[in-house]
C-alpha positions as CSV (number, residue, x, y, z in Angstrom):
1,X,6.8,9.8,11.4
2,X,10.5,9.8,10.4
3,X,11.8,9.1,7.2
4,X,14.2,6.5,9.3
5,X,11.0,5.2,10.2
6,X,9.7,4.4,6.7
7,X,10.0,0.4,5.9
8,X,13.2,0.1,3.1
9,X,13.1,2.8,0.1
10,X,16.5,3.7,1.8
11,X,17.9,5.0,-1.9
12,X,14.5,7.0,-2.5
13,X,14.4,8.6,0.9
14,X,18.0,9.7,0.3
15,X,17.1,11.5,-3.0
16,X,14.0,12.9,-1.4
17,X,16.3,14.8,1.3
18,X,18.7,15.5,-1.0
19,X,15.6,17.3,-3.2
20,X,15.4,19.8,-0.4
21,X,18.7,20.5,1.0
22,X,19.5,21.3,-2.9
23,X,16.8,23.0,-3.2
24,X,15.5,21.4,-5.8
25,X,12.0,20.6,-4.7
26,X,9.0,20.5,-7.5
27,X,6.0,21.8,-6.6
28,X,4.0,19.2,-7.6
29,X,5.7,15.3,-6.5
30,X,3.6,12.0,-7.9
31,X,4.2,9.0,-5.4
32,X,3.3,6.0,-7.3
33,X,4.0,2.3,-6.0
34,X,2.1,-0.5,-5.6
35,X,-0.7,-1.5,-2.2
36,X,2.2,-1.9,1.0
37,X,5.3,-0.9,-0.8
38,X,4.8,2.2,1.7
39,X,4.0,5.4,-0.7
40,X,1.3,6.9,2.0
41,X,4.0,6.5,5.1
42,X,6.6,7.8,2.7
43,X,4.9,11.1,1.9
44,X,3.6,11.7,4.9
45,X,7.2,10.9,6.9
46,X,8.5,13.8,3.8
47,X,5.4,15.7,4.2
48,X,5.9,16.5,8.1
49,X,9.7,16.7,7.6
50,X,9.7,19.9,4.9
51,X,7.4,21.3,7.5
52,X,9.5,20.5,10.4
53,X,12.4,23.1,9.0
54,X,12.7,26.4,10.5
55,X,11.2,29.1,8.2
56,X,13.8,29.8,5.9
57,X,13.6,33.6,5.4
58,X,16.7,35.1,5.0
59,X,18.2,36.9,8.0
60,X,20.0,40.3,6.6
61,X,23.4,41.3,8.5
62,X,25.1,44.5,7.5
63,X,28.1,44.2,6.5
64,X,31.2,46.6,7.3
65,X,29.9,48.7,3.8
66,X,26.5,48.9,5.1
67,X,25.3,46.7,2.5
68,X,22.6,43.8,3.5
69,X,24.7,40.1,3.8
70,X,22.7,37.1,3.7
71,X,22.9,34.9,6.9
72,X,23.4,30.9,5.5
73,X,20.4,28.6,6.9
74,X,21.2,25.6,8.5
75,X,20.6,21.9,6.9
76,X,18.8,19.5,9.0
77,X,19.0,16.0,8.3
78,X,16.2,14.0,8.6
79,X,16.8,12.4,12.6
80,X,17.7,16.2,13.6
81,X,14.2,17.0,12.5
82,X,12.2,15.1,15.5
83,X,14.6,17.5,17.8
84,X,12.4,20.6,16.5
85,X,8.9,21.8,18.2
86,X,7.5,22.1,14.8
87,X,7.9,18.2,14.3
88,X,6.6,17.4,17.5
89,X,3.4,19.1,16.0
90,X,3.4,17.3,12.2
91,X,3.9,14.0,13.5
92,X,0.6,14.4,15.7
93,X,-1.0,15.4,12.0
94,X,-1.8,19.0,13.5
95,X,0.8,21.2,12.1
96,X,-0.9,24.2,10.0
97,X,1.0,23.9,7.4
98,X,0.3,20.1,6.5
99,X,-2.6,19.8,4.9
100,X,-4.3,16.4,3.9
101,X,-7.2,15.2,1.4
102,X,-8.3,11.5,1.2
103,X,-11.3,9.7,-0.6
104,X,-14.2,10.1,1.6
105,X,-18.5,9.5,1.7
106,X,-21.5,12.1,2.2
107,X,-22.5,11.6,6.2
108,X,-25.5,13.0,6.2
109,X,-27.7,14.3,2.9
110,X,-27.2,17.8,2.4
111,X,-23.5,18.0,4.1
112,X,-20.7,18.9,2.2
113,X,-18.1,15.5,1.8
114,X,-14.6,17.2,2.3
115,X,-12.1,15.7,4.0
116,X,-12.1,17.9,7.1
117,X,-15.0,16.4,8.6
118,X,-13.0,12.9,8.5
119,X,-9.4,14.4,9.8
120,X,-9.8,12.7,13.2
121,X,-10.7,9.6,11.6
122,X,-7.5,10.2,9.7
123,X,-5.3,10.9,12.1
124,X,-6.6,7.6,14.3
125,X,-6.4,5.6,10.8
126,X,-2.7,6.6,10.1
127,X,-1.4,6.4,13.7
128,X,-2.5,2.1,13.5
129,X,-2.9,1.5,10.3
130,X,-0.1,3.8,8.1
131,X,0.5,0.6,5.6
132,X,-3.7,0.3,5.2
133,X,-5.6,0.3,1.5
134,X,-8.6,2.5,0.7
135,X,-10.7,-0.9,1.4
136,X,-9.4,-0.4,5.0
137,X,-9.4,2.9,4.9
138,X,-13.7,3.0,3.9
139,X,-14.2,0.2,6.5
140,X,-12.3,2.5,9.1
141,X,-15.3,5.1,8.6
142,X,-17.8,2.9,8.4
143,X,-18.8,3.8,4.9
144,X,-20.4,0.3,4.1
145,X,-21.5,0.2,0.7
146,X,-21.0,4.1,0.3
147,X,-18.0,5.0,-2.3
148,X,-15.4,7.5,-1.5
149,X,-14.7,9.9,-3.4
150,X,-12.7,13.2,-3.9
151,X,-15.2,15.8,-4.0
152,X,-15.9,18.8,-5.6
153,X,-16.1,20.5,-2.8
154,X,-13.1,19.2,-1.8
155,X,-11.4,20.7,-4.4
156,X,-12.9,23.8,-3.7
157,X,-11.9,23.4,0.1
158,X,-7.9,22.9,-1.5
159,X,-8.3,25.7,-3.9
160,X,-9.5,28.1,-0.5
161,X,-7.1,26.8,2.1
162,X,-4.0,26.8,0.2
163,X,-4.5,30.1,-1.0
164,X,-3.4,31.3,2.5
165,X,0.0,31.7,3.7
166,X,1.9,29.4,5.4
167,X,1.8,30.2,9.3
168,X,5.5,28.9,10.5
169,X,7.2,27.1,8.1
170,X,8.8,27.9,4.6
171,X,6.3,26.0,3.0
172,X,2.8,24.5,3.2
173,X,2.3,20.9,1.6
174,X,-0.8,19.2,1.1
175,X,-0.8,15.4,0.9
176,X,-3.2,14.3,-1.6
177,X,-3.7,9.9,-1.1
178,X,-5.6,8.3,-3.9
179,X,-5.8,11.2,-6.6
180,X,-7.4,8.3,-8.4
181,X,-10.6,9.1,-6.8
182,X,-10.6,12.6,-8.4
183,X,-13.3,12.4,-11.1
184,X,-13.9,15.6,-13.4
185,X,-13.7,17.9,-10.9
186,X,-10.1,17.6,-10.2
187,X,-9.9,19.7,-13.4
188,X,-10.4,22.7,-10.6
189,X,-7.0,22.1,-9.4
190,X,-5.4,22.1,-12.4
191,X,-4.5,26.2,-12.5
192,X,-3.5,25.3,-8.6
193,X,-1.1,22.8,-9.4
194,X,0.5,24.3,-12.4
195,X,0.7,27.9,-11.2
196,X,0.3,27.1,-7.2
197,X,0.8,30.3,-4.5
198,X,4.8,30.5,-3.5
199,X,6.2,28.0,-1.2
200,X,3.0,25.4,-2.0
201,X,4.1,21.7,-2.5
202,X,1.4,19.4,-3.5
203,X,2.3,15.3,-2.5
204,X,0.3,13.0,-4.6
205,X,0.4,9.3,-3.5
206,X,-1.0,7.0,-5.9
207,X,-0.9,3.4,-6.9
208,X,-1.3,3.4,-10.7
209,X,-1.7,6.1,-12.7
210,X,-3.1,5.2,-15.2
211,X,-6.5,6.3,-13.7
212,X,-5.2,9.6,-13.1
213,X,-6.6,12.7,-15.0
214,X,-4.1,12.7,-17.6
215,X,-3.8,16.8,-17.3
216,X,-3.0,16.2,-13.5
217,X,-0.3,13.6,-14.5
218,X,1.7,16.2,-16.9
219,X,1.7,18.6,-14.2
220,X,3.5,16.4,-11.2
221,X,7.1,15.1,-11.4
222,X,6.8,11.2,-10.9
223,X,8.6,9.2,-8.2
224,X,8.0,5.7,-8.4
225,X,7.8,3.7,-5.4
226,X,9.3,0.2,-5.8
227,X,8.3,-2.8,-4.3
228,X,9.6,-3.6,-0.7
229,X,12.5,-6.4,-0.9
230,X,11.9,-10.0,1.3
231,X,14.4,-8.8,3.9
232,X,13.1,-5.0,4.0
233,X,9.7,-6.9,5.1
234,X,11.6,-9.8,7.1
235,X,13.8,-7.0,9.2
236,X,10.5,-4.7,9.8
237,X,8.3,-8.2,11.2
238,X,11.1,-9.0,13.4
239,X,12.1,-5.1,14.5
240,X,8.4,-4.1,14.7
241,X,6.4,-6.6,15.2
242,X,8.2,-8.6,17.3
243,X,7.9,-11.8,14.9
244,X,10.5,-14.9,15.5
245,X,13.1,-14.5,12.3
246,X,11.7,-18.0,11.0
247,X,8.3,-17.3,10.8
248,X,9.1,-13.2,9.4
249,X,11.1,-14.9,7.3
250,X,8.5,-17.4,5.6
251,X,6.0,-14.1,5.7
252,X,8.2,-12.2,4.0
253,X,8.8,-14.6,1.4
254,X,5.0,-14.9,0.3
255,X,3.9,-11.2,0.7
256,X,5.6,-10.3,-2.9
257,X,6.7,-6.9,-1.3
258,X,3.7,-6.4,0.2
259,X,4.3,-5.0,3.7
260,X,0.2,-4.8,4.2
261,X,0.0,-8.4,2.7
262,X,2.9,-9.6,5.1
263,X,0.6,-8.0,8.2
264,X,-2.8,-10.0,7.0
265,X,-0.8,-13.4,6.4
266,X,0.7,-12.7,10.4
267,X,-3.0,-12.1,11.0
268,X,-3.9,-15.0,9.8
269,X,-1.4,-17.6,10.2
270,X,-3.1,-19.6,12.6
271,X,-5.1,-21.0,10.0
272,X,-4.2,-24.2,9.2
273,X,-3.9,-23.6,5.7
274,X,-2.0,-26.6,4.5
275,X,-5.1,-28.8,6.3
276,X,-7.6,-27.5,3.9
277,X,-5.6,-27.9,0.8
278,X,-5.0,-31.6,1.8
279,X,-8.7,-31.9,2.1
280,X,-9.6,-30.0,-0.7
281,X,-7.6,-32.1,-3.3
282,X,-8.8,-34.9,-2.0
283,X,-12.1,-33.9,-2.4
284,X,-11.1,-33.3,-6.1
285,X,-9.3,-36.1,-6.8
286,X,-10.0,-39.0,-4.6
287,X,-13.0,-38.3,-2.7
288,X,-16.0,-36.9,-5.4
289,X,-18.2,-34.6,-5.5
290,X,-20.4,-34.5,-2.4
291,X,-16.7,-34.3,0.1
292,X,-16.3,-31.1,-2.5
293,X,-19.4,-29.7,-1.9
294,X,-18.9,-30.3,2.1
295,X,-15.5,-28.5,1.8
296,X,-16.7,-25.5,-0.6
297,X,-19.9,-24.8,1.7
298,X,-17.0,-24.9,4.6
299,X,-14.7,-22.4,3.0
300,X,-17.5,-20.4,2.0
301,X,-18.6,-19.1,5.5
302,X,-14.7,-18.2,6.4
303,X,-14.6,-14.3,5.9
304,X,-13.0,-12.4,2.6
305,X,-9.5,-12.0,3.8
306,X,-9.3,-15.2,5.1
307,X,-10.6,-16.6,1.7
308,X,-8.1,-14.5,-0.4
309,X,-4.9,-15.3,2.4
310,X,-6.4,-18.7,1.5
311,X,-5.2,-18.8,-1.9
312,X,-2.4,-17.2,-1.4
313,X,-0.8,-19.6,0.7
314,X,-1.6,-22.1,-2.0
315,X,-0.1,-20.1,-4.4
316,X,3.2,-20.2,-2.4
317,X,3.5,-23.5,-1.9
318,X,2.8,-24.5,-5.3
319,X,5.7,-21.9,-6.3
320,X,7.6,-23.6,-3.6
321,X,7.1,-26.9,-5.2
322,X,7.9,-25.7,-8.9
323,X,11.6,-24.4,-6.6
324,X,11.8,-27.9,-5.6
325,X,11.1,-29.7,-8.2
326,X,13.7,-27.6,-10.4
327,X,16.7,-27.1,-7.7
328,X,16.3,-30.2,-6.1
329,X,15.7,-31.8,-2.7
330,X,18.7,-29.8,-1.1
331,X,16.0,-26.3,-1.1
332,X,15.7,-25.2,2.5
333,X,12.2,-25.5,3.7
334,X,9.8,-26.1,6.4
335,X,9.7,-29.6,6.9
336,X,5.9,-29.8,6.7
337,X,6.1,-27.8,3.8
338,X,8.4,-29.7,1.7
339,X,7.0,-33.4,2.3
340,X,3.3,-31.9,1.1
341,X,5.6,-29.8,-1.9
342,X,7.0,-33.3,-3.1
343,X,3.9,-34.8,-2.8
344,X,2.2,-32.2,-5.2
345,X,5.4,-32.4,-7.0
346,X,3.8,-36.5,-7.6
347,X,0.2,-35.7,-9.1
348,X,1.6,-32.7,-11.3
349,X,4.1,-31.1,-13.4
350,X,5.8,-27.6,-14.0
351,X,3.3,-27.1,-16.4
352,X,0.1,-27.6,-14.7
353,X,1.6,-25.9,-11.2
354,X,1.7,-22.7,-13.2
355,X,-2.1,-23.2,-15.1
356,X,-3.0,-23.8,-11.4
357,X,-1.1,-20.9,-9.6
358,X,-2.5,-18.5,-13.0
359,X,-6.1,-19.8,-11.5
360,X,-5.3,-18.9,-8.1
361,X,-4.3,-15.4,-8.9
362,X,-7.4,-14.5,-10.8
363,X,-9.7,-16.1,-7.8
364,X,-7.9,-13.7,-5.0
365,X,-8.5,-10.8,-7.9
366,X,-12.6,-12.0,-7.8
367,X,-12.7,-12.5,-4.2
368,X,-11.1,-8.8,-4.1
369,X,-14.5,-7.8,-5.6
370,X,-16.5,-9.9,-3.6
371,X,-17.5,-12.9,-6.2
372,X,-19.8,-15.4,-4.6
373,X,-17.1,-17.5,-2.5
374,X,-19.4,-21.1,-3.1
375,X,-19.5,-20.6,-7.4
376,X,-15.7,-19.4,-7.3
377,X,-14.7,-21.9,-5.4
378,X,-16.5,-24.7,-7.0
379,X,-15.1,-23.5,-10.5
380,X,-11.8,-23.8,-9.2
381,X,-11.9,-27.3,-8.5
382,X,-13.8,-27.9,-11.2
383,X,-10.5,-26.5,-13.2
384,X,-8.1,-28.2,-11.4
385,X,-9.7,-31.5,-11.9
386,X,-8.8,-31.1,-15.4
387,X,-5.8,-29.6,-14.7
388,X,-4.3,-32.3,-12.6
389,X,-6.2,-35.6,-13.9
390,X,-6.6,-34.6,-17.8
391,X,-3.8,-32.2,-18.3
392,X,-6.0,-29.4,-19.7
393,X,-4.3,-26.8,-19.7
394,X,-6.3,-24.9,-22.2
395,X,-8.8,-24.6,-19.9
396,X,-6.5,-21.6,-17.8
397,X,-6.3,-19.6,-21.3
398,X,-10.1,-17.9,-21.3
């Protein structure tokens, strides 16, 4: 993967480059951004292009007094890169000198759980899914209810192979994703990282750190990751998905720079979505208690993702709504969209469109850890009965 091929982070990729043409490359890098804002395609895309370079060991010329000259090494931008044989090899994930370790689960009692024995897996996972979570990453191995986990003998597997040297390029890197799954016994690598054999780079990609070891995080120079922007997403649907510009457009606009959340919505968007919201405040409002139950035991037997894209949907549109209730009817919308938007915009105000949205974002955080779809739902309208008909807002506040 090229850098050029990395989703937005245009000003980041840039400093990056500039890092090693300068010269100026830590041993020790911190990605940290949040789920599809592209951290794991980033470091991997800079990963395989440091490896890419010629070995940079100076050539000595004598020069007319005999004396030993230095011969100046070339600089490669990144698109010259993919030219070289070495990159041919790193973006297959088979260069030795790119190394990679990754949360993964014992197979078998009594086997070692190191990341070696997954590095097909890997390879196969990155190749279709480069913008995927750990949750799709587990799922790709079929660890059901096993937890990954970075090992101990992991470590012990980084501490061994990076003691080597490198085997044709200036430096060896190892690309460490989710050093949040390091428990105690990332303590190992701590002399590693600090003090690490010359021409070692260690990429850590992350989405929060504040479940890092703390004695890792004072070792690694941070590089935060932003969020993707609405056209960085809208421009990548269109280019790379092949999505019409209106439809990228309105993806784009609920994934909150998301690029992974932008790829389940396209998944999904075949749902008729704004069908089961009708019914369901309906069923709150109008219709009682038994049409509720009918529409929470239906929800219920949709999947997770569906569930959660479910909610955010209605999130959007009731941020939508709040849009055009404050700018006015001139907002540009889908037509569908904006007559249900004003009808919302009827039963409730500014203030109980935000109680309600607060709800929604702490139900897509439950189904996330797999609450029981027919009590969360339940709740929920149970809330926004309140909400809507009695104006409770207090009721969001616990």
């Amino acid at each position: 993967m090229l850098l050029s091929e990395v989703i937005g982070q245009e000003k980041l990729k840039q400093q990056l480059v500039e890092m090693v043409q300068h010269q100026r490359l830590s041993h020790a890098l911190l990605f940290v951004g949040p789920e599809g804002s592209g951290t794991l395609p980033l470091a991997i895309a800079f990963a395989q292009y440091i490896v890419s370079i010629p070995n940079s060991q100076k050539v000595e010329a004598a020069d007319m007094f005999g004396a030993a000259a230095p011969v100046e090494q070339k600089v490669y931008s990144p698109d010259e890169i993919a030219s070289l044989p070495a990159y041919q090899r790193a973006s297959q994930l088979m260069h030795p000198d790119l190394h990679f370790s990754f949360p993964t689960i014992t197979e078998k009692p009594g086997t070692k759980n190191i990341s070696a024995h997954f590095i097909e897996e890997w390879r196969e996972f990155i190749k279709i899914y480069p913008y995927g979570n750990v949750f799709d990453w587990l799922q790709f191995i079929k660890a059901e209810n096993k937890q990954g986990n970075i090992s101990a003998d992991e470590c012990a597997e980084i501490i061994k192979k990076l003691s080597f040297k490198s085997f044709e390029s200036s430096y060896k890197v190892l690309v460490m994703w989710m050093p949040e799954y390091l428990g105690k016994e990332g303590n190992k690598l701590l002399k590693l990282i600090e003090e690490p054999p010359p021409n070692t780079i260690f990429l850590l990609v992350a989405t929060s750190e504040e479940n890092i070891l703390p004695t890792i995080l004072s070792r690694c120079q941070y590089i935060k990751v932003p969020r993707l922007t609405n056209s960085e997403i809208e421009k990548a649907l269109i280019e790379k998905g092949q999505i019409e510009p209106d439809k990228a457009a309105q993806v784009a606009a609920m994934s909150d720079g998301n690029y992974l959340e932008a790829l389940h919505l396209l998944q999904h968007s075949d749902a008729d979505f704004l069908t089961l919201i009708r019914e369901w405040l309906n069923a709150i409002l109008k219709n009682g208690p038994l049409a509720q139950l009918k529409w929470v035991d239906d929800i219920s037997k949709m999947g997770r993702e569906p569930q959660k894209q479910f909610l955010k949907y209605f999130n959007h549109l009731l941020e939508q709504s709040i849009r055009l209730k404050v700018l006015g009817s001139e907002l540009p919308m889908d037509p569908s969209l904006k007559d249900f938007a004003l009808r919302i915009n009827k039963i409730a105000g500014v203030g109980q469109m935000e109680a309600i949205i607060q709800e929604l974002d702490k139900a897509t955080y439950y189904i996330e850890r797999n609450a029981n779809a027919k009590m969360l739902f339940m709740a929920l309208g149970i809330k926004f009965y309140h909400i809507i008909q009695n104006k409770t807002l207090i009721l969001t506040e616990a």
